[in-house]
C-alpha positions in Angstrom: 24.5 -107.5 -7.8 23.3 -107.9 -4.2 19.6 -107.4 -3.7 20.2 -104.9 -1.0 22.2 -102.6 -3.7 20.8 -99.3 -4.9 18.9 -99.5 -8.1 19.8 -96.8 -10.4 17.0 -94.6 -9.3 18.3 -94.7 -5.7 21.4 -93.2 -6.5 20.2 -91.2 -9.1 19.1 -89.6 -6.0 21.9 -90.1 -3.7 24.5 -89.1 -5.7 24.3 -85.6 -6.1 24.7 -85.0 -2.2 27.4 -86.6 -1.8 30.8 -84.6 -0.8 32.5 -84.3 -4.6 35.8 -82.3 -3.4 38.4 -85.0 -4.0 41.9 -84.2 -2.5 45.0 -86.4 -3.6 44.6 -89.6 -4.7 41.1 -90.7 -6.0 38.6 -92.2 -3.4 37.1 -95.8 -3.4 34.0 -95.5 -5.8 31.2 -93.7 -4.2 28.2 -96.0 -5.2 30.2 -99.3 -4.6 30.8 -97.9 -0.5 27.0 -97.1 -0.1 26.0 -100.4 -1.0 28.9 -101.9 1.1 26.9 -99.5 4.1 23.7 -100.9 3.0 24.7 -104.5 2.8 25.7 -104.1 6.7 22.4 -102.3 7.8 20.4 -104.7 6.0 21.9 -108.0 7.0 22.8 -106.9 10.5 26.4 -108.5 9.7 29.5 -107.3 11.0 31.1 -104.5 9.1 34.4 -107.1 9.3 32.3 -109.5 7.8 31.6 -107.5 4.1 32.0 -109.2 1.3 34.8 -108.7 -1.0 32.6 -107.2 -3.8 31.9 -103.9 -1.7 36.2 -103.5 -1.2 37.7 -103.2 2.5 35.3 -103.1 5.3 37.4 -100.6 6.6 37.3 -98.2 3.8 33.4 -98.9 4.3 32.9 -98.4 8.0 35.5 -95.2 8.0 33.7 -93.9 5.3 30.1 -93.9 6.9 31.9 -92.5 10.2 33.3 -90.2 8.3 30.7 -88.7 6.7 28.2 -89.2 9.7 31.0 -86.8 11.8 30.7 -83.9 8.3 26.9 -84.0 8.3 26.8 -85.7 5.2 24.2 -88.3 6.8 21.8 -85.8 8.0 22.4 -83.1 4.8 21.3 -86.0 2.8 18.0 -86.8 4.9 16.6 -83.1 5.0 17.4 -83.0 1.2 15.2 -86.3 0.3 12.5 -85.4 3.2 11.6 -82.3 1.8 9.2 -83.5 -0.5 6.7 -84.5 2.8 3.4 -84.0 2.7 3.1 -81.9 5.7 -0.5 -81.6 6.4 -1.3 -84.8 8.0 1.8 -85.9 10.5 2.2 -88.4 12.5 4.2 -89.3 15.4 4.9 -92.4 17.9 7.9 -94.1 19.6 9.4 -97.4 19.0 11.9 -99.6 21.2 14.8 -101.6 20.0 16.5 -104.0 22.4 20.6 -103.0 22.4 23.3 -106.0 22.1 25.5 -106.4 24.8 28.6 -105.3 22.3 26.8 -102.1 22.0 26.7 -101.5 26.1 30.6 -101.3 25.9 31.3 -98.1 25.1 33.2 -95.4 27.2 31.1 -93.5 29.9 31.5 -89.8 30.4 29.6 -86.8 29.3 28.2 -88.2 25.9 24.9 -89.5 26.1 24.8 -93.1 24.2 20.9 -93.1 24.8 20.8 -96.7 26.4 18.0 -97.0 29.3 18.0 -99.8 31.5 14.7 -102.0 31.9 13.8 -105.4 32.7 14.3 -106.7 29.5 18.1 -105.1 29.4 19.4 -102.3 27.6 16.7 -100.8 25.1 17.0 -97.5 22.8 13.9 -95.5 22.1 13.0 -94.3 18.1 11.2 -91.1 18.3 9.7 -90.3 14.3 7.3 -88.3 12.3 6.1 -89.1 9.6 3.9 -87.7 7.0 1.0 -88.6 5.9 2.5 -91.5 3.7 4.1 -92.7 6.5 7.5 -91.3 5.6 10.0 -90.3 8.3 10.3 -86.4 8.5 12.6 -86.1 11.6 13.8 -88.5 13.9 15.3 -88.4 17.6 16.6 -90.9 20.3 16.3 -91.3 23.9 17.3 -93.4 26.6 14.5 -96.6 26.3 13.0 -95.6 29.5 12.3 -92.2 28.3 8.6 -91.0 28.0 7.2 -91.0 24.9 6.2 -87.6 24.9 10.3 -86.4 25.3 11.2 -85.3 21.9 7.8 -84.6 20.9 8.8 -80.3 21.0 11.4 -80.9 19.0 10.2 -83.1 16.6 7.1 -80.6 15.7 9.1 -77.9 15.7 8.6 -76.8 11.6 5.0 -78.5 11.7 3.2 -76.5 9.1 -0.1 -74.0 9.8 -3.0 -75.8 9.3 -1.5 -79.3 10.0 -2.8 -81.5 11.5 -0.9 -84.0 14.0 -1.7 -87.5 15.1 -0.9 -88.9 18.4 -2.0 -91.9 20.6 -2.9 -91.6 24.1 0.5 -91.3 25.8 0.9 -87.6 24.3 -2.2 -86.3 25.6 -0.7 -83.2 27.2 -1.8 -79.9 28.1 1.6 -78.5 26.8 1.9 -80.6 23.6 -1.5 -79.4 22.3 -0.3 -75.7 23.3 2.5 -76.3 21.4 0.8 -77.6 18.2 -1.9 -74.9 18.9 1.0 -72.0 18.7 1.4 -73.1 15.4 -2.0 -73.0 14.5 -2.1 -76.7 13.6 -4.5 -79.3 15.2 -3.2 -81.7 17.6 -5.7 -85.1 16.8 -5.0 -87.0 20.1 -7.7 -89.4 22.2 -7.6 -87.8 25.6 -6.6 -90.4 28.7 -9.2 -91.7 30.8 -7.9 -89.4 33.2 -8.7 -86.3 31.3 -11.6 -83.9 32.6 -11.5 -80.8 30.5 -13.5 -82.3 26.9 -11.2 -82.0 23.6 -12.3 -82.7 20.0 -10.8 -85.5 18.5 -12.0 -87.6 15.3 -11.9 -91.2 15.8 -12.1 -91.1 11.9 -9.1 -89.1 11.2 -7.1 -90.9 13.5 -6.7 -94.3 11.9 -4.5 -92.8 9.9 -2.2 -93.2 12.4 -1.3 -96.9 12.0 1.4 -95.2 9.1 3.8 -94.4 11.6 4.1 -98.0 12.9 4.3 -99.4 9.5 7.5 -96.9 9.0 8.6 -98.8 12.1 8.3 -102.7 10.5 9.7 -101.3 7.1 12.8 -99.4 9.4 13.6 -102.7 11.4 13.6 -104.9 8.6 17.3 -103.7 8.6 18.7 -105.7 11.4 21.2 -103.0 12.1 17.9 -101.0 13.1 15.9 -104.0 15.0 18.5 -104.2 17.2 21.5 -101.6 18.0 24.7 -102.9 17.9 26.3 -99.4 17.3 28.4 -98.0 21.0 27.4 -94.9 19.9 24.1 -93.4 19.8 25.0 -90.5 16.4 26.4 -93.6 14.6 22.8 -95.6 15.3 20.7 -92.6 14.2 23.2 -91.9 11.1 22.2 -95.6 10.4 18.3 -95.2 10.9 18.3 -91.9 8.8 19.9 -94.0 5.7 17.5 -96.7 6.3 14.8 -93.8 6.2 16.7 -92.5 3.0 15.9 -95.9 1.5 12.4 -96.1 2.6 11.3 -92.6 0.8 13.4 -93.2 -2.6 12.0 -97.1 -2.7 8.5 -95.3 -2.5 9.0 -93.0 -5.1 10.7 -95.3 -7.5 7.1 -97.6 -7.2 5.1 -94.5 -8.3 7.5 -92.8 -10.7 
């Protein structure tokens, strides 16, 4: 057994949201393929390059695209992340540097979220988190993207009475209105630049260092650190099983 195998609680967990309609002949062993995916995420190895335990890397790879395209992947993610604590969120951005292989893909109207800078090709990870520092919803954008771009989205279902931590580079008129529409509290230190006075709690807001320790724990899958994938759904399907594994290795340790 490979240590980057689920453990018995992980797919005690798993399991049940999987698809269990089998048509035809009987389909290569559902826990055996989602370590073979894991495998691949964690050692940043090339899905061709699985070792023989997990079976075919093509029955592996086809399977996680397969699933990604039916919604499995994301069906799977609400069902695990409703257990967030939602009264303390936070929320940041984090860029990964794209791999050449991954700048290959065919142009036209989809948007593979690849911005150009001076370091190269760079993906940005949009997340909030709760106040355990596990991932609620995440979104990606082009690297060069402001920070502040998915931020409407992402506190869409934040909660009344919430609070929600930012650093300086969402300090917006129209974010706070948006948290303030929900009757949360937006927690943000205003920009130098800022006239009109806010209250914010330096105290309540070193909390925040949570959402950048769900960033180390996401990117120490290599298939995270750095995108390899062409496509951006196949890069966020991977990010949301890596976020699976981060909220079910938590709740193992305290169950």
């Amino acid at each position: 057994m490979s240590r980057f195998d689920l453990t018995d609680f992980e797919w005690r967990a798993i399991k049940p949201h999987l698809p269990n309609k089998v048509r035809g002949v009987p389909r290569v062993d559902d826990r055996r393929v989602m370590n073979g995916i894991f495998w691949v995420l964690r050692s940043g190895a090339r899905w061709a390059d699985l070792p023989a335990r997990y079976g075919p890397p093509t029955t592996i790879y086809n399977r996680f695209n397969r699933w990604r395209k039916a919604g499995v992947w994301n069906r799977l993610m609400d069902a695990i992340a409703t257990a967030h604590d939602g009264k303390i969120q936070m929320i940041d951005t984090s860029i990964v540097r794209v791999h050449q292989q991954a700048a290959t893909g065919k142009k036209g109207d989809r948007d593979h979220c690849l911005g150009r800078s001076r370091g190269g090709l760079t993906t940005k990870i949009h997340a909030l988190v709760d106040a355990q520092g596990r991932p609620i919803r995440l979104a990606l954008t082009a690297g060069q993207t402001s920070d502040i771009a998915s931020a409407p989205e992402l506190i869409a279902d934040l909660p009344e009475g919430a609070m929600l931590l930012a650093d300086k580079g969402y300090d917006a008129n129209a974010l706070r209105a948006a948290v303030k529409d929900r009757k949360a509290w937006a927690n943000i230190p205003p920009k130098a630049n800022r006239k009109d006075p806010i209250c914010f709690s330096p105290f309540l807001y070193k909390a925040r260092n949570l959402v950048e320790r769900f960033f180390n724990k996401a990117k120490q899958f290599r298939r995270v650190a750095t995108r390899y994938d062409k496509l951006a759904e196949n890069y966020l399907a991977a990010l949301k099983l890596v976020s699976i594994r981060i909220w079910l290795r938590g709740n193992e340790s305290t169950s």
